[in-house]
PyMOL Python script that loads the backbone (N, CA, C, O; Angstrom):
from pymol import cmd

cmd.read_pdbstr("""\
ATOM      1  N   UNK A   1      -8.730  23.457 -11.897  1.00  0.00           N
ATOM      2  CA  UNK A   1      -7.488  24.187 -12.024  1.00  0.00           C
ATOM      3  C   UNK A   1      -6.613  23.423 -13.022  1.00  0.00           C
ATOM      4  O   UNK A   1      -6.427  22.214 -12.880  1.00  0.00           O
ATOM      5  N   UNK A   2      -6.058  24.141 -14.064  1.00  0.00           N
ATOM      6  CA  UNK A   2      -5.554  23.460 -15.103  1.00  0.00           C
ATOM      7  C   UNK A   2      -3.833  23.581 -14.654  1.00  0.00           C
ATOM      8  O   UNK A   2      -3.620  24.522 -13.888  1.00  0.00           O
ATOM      9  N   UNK A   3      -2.753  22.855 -14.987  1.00  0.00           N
ATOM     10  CA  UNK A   3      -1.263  22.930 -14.388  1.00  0.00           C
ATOM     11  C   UNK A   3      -0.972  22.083 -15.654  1.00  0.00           C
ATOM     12  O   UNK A   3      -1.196  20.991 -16.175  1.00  0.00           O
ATOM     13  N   UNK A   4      -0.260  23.403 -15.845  1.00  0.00           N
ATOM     14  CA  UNK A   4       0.753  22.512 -17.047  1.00  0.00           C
ATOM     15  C   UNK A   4       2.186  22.601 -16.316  1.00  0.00           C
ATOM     16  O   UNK A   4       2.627  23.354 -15.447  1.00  0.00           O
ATOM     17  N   UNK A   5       2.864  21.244 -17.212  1.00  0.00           N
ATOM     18  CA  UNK A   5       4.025  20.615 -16.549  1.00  0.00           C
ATOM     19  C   UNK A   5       5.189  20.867 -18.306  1.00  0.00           C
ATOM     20  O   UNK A   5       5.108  20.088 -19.255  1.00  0.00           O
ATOM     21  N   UNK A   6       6.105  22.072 -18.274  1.00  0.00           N
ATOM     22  CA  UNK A   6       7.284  21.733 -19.239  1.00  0.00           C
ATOM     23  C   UNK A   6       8.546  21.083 -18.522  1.00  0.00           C
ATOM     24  O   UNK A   6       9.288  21.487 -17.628  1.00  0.00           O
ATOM     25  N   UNK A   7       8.483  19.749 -19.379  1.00  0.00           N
ATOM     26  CA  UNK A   7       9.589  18.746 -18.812  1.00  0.00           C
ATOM     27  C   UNK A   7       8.780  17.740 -18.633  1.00  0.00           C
ATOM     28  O   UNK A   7       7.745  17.860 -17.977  1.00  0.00           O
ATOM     29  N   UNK A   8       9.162  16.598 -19.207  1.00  0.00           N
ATOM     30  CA  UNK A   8       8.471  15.325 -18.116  1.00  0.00           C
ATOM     31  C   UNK A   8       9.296  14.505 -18.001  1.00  0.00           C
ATOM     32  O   UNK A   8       9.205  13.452 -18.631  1.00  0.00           O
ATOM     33  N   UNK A   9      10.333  14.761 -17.161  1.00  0.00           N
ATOM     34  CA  UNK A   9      11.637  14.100 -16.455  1.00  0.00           C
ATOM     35  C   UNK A   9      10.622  13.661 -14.825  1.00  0.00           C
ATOM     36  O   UNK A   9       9.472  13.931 -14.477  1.00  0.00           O
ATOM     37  N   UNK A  10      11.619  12.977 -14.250  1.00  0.00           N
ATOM     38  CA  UNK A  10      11.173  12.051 -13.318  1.00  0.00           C
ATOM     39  C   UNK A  10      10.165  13.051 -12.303  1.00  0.00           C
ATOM     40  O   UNK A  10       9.014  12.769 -11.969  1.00  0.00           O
ATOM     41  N   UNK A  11      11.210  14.735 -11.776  1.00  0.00           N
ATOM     42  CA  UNK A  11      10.448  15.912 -11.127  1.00  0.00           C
ATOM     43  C   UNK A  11       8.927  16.022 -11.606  1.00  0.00           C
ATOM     44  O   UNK A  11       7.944  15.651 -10.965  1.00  0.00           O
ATOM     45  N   UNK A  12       8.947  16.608 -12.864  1.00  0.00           N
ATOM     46  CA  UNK A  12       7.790  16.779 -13.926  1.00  0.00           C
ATOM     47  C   UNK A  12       6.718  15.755 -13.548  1.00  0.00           C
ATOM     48  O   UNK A  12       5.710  16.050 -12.907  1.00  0.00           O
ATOM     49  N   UNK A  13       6.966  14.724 -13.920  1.00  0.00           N
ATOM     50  CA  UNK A  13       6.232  13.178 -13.780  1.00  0.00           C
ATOM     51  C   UNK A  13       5.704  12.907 -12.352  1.00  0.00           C
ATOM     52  O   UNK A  13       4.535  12.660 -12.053  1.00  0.00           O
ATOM     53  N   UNK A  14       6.599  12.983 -11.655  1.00  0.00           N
ATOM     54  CA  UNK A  14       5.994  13.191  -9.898  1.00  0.00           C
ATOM     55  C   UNK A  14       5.219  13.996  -9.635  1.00  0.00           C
ATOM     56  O   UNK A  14       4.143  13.406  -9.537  1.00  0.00           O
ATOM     57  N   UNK A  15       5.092  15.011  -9.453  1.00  0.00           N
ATOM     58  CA  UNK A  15       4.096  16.392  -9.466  1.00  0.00           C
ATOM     59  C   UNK A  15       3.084  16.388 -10.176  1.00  0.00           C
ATOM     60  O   UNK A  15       2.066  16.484  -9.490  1.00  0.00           O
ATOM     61  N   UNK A  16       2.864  16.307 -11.448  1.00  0.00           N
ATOM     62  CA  UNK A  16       1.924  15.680 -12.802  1.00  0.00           C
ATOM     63  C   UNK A  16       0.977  14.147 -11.970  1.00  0.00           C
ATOM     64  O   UNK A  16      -0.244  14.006 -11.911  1.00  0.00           O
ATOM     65  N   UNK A  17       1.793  13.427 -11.560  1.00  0.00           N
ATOM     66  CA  UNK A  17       0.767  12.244 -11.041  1.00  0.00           C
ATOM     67  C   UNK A  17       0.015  12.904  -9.660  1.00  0.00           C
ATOM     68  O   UNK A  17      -1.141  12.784  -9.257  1.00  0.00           O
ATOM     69  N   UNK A  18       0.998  13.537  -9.199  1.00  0.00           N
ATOM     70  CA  UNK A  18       0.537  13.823  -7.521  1.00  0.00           C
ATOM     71  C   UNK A  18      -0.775  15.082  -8.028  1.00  0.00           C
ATOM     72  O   UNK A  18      -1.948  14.750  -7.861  1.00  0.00           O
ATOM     73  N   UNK A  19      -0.554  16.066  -8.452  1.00  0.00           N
ATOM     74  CA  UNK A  19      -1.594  17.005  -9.195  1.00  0.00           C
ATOM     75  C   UNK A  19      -2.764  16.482  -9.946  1.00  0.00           C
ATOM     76  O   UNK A  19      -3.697  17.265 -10.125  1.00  0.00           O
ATOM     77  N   UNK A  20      -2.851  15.290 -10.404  1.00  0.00           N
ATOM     78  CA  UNK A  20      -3.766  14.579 -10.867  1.00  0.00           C
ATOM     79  C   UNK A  20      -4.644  13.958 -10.502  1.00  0.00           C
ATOM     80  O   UNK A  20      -5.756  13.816 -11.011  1.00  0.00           O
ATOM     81  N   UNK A  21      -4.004  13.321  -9.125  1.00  0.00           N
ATOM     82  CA  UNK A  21      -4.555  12.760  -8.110  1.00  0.00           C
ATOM     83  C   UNK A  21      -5.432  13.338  -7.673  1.00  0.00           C
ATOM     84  O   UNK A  21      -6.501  12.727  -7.688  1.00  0.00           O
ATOM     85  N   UNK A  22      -5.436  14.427  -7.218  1.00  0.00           N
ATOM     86  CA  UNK A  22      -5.641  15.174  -6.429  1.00  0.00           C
ATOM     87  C   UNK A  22      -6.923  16.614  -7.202  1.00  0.00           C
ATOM     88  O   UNK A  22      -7.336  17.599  -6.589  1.00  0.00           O
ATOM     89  N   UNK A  23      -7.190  16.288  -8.400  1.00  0.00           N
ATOM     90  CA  UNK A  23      -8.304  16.730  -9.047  1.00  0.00           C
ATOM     91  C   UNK A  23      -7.324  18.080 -10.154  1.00  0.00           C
ATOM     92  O   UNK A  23      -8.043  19.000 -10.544  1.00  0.00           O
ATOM     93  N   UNK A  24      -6.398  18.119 -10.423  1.00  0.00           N
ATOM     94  CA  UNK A  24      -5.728  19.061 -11.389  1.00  0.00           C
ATOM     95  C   UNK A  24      -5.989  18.559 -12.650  1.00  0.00           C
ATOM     96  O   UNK A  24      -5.995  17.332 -12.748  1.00  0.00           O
ATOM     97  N   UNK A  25      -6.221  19.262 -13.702  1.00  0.00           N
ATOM     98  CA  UNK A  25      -6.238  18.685 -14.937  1.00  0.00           C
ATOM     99  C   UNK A  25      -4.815  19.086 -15.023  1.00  0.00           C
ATOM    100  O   UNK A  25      -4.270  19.862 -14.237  1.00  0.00           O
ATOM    101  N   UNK A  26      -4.236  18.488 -16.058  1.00  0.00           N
ATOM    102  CA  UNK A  26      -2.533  18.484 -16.051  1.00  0.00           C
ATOM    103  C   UNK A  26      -2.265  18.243 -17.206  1.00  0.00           C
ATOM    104  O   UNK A  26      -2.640  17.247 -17.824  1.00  0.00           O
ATOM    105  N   UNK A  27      -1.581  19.141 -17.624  1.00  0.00           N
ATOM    106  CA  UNK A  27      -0.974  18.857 -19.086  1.00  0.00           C
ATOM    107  C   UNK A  27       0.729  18.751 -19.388  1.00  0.00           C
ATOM    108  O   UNK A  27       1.545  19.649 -19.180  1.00  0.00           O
ATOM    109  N   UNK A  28       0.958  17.614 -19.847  1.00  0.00           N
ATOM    110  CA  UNK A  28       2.455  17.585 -19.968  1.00  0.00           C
ATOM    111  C   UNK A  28       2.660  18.166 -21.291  1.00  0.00           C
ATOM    112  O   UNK A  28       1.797  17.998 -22.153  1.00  0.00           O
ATOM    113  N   UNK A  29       3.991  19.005 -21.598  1.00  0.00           N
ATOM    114  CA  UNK A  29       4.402  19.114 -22.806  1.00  0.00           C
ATOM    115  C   UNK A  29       6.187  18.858 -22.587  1.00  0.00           C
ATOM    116  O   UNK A  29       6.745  18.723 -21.498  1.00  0.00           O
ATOM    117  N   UNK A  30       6.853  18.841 -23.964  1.00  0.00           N
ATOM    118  CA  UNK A  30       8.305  17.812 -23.634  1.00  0.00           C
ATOM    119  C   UNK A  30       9.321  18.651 -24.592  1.00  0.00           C
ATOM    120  O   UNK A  30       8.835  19.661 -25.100  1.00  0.00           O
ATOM    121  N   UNK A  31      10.378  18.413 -24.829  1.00  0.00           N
ATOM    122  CA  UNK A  31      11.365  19.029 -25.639  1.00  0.00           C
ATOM    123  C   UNK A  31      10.770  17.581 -27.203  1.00  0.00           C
ATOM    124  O   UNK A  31      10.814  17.917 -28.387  1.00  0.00           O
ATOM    125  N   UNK A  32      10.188  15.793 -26.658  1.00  0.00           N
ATOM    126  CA  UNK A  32      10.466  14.972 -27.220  1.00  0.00           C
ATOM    127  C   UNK A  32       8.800  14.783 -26.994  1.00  0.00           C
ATOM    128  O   UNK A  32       8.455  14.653 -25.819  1.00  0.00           O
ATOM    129  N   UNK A  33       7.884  14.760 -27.883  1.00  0.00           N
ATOM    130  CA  UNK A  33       6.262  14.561 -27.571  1.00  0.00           C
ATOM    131  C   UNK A  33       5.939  13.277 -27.443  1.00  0.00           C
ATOM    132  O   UNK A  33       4.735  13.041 -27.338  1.00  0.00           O
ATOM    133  N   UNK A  34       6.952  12.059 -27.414  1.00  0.00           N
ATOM    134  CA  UNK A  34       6.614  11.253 -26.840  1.00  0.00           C
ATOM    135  C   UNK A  34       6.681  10.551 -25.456  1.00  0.00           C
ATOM    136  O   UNK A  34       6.077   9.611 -24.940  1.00  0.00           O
ATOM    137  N   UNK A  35       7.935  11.629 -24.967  1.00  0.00           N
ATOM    138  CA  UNK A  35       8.034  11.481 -23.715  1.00  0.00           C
ATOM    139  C   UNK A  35       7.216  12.063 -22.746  1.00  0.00           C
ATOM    140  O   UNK A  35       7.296  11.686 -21.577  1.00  0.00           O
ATOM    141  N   UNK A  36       6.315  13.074 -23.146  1.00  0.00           N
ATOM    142  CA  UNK A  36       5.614  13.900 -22.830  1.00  0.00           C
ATOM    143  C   UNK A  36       3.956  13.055 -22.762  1.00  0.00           C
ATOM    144  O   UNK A  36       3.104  13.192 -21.885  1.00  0.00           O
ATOM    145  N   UNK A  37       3.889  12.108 -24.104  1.00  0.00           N
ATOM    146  CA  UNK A  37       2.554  11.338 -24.017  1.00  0.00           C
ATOM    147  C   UNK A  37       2.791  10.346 -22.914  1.00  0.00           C
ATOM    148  O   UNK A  37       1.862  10.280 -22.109  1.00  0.00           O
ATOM    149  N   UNK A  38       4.085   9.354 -22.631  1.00  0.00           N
ATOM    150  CA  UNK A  38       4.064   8.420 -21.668  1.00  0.00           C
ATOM    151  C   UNK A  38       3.762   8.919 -20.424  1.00  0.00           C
ATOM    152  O   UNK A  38       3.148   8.285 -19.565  1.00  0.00           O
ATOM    153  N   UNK A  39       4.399  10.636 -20.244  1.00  0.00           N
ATOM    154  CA  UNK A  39       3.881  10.845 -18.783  1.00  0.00           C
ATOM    155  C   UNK A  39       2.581  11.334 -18.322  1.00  0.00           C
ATOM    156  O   UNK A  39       2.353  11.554 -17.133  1.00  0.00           O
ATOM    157  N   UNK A  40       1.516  11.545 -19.496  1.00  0.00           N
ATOM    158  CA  UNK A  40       0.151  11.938 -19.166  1.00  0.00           C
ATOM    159  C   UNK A  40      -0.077  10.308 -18.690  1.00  0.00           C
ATOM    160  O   UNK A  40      -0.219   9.935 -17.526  1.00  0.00           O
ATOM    161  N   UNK A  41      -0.074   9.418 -19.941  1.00  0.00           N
ATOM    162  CA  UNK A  41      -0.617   7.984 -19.900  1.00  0.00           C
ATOM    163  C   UNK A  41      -0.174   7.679 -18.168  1.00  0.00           C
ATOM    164  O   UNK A  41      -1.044   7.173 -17.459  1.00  0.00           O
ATOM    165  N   UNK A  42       0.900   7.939 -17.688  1.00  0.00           N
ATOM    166  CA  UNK A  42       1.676   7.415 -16.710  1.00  0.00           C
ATOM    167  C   UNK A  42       1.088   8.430 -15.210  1.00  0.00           C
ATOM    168  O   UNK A  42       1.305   8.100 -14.044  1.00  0.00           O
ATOM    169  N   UNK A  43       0.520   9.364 -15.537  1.00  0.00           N
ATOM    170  CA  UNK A  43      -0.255  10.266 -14.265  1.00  0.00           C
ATOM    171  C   UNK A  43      -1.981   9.808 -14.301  1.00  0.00           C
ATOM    172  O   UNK A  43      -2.695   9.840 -13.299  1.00  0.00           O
ATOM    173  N   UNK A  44      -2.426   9.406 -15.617  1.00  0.00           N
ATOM    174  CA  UNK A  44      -4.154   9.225 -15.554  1.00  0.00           C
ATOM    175  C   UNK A  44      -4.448  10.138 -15.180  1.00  0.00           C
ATOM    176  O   UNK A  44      -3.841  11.195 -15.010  1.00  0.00           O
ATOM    177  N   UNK A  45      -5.789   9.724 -14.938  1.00  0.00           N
ATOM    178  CA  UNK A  45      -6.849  10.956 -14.551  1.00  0.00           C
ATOM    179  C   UNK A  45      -7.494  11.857 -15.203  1.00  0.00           C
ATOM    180  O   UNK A  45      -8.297  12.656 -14.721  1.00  0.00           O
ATOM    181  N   UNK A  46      -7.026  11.719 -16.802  1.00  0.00           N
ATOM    182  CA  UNK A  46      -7.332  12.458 -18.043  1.00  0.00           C
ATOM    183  C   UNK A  46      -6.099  13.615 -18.340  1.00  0.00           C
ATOM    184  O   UNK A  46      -6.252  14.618 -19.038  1.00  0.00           O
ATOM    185  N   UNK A  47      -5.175  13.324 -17.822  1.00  0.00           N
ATOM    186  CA  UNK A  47      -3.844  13.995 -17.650  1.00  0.00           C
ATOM    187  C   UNK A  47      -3.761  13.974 -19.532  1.00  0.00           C
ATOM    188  O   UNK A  47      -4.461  13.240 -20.230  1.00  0.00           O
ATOM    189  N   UNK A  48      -2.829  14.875 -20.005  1.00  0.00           N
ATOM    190  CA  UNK A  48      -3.142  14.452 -21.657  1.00  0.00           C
ATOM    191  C   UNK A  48      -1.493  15.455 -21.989  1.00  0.00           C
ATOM    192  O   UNK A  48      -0.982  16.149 -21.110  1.00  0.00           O
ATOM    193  N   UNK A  49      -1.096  15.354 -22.945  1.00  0.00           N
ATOM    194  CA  UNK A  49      -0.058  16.058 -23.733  1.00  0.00           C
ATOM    195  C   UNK A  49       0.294  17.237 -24.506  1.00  0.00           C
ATOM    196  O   UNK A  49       0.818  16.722 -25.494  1.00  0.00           O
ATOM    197  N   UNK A  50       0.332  18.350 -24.660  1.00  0.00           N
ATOM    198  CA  UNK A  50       0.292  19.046 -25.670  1.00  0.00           C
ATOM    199  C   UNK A  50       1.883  19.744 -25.875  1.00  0.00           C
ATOM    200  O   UNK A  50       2.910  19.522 -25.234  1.00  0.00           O
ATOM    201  N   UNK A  51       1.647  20.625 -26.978  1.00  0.00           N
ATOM    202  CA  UNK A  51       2.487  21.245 -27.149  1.00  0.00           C
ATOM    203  C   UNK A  51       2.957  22.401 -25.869  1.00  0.00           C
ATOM    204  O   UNK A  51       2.330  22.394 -24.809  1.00  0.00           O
ATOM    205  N   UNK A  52       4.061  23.327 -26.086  1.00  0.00           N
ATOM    206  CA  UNK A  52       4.559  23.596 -25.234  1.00  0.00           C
ATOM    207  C   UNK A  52       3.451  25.225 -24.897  1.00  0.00           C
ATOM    208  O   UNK A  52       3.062  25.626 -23.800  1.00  0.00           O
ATOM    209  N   UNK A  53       3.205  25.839 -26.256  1.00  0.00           N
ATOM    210  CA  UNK A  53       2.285  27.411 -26.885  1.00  0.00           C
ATOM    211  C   UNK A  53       0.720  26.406 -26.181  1.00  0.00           C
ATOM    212  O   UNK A  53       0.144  26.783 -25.160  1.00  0.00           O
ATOM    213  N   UNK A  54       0.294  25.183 -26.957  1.00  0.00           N
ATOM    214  CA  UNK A  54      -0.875  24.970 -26.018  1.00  0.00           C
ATOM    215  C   UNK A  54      -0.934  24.970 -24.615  1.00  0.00           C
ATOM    216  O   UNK A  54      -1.732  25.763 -24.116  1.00  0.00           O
ATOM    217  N   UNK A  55      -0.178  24.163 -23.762  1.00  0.00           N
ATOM    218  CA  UNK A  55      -0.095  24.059 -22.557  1.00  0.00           C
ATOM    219  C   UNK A  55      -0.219  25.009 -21.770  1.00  0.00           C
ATOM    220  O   UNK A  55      -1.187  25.010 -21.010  1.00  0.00           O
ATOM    221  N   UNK A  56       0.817  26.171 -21.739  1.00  0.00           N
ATOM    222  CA  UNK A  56       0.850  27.085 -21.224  1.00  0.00           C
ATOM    223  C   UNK A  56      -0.570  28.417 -21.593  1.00  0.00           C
ATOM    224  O   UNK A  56      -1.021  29.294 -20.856  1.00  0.00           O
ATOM    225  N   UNK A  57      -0.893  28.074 -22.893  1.00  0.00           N
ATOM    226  CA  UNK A  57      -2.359  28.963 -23.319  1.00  0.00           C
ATOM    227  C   UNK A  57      -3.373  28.694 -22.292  1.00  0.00           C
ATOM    228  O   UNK A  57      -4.070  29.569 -21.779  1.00  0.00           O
ATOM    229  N   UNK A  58      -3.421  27.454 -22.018  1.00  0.00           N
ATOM    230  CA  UNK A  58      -4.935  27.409 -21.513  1.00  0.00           C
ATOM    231  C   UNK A  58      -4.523  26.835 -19.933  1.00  0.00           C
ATOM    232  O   UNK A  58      -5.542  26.400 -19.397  1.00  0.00           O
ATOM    233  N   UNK A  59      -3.472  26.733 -19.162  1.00  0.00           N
ATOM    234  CA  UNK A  59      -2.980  26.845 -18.131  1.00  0.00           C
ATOM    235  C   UNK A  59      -3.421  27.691 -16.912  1.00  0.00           C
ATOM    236  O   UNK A  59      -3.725  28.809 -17.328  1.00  0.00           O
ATOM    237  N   UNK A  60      -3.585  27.594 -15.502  1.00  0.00           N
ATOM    238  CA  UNK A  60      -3.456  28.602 -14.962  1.00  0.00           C
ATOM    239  C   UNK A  60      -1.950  28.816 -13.909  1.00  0.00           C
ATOM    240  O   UNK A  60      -1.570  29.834 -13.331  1.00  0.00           O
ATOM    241  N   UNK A  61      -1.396  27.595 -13.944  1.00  0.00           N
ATOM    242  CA  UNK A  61      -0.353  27.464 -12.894  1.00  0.00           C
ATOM    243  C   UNK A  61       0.721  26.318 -14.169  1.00  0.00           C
ATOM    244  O   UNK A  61       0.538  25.132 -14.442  1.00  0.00           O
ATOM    245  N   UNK A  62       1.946  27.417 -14.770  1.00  0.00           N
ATOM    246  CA  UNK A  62       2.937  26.885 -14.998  1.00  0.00           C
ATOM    247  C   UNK A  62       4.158  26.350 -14.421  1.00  0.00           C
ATOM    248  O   UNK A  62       4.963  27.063 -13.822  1.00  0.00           O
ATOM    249  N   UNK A  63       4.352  24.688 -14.654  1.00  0.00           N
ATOM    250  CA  UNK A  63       5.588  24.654 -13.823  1.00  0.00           C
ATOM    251  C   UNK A  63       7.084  24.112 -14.771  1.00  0.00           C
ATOM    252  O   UNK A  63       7.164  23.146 -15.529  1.00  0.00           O
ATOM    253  N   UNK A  64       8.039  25.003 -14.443  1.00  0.00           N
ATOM    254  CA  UNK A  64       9.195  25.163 -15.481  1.00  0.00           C
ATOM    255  C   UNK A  64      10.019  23.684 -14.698  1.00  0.00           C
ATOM    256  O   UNK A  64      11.096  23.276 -15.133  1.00  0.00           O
TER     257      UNK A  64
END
""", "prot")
cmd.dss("prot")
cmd.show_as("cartoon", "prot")
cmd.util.cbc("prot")
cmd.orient("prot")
């Protein structure tokens, strides 16, 4: 199950690690793409970054 995360503020970042954990592939995307890379690096699990049009493309569960 793929979950993309727009925002990776502290909410974003919590959910993103906990979803990761837990076998979600997870994609962060950010208003700032580097804040967005620290919080994949910062969830693991192969958690990774994209844009905001990627994320949500190949997504099945968006979280605003």
């Amino acid at each position: 199950m793929k979950l993309a995360i727009i925002g990776s503020g502290n909410i974003g970042k919590s959910i993103g690690a906990w979803a990761s954990s837990i076998g979600y592939e997870v994609i962060f995307s950010a208003k700032h793409e580097q804040k967005a890379q620290e919080a994949a690096k910062a969830a693991g699990n192969k958690a990774k970054s994209a844009s905001v049009q990627e994320a949500v493309e190949d997504a099945d569960i968006v979280l605003l």
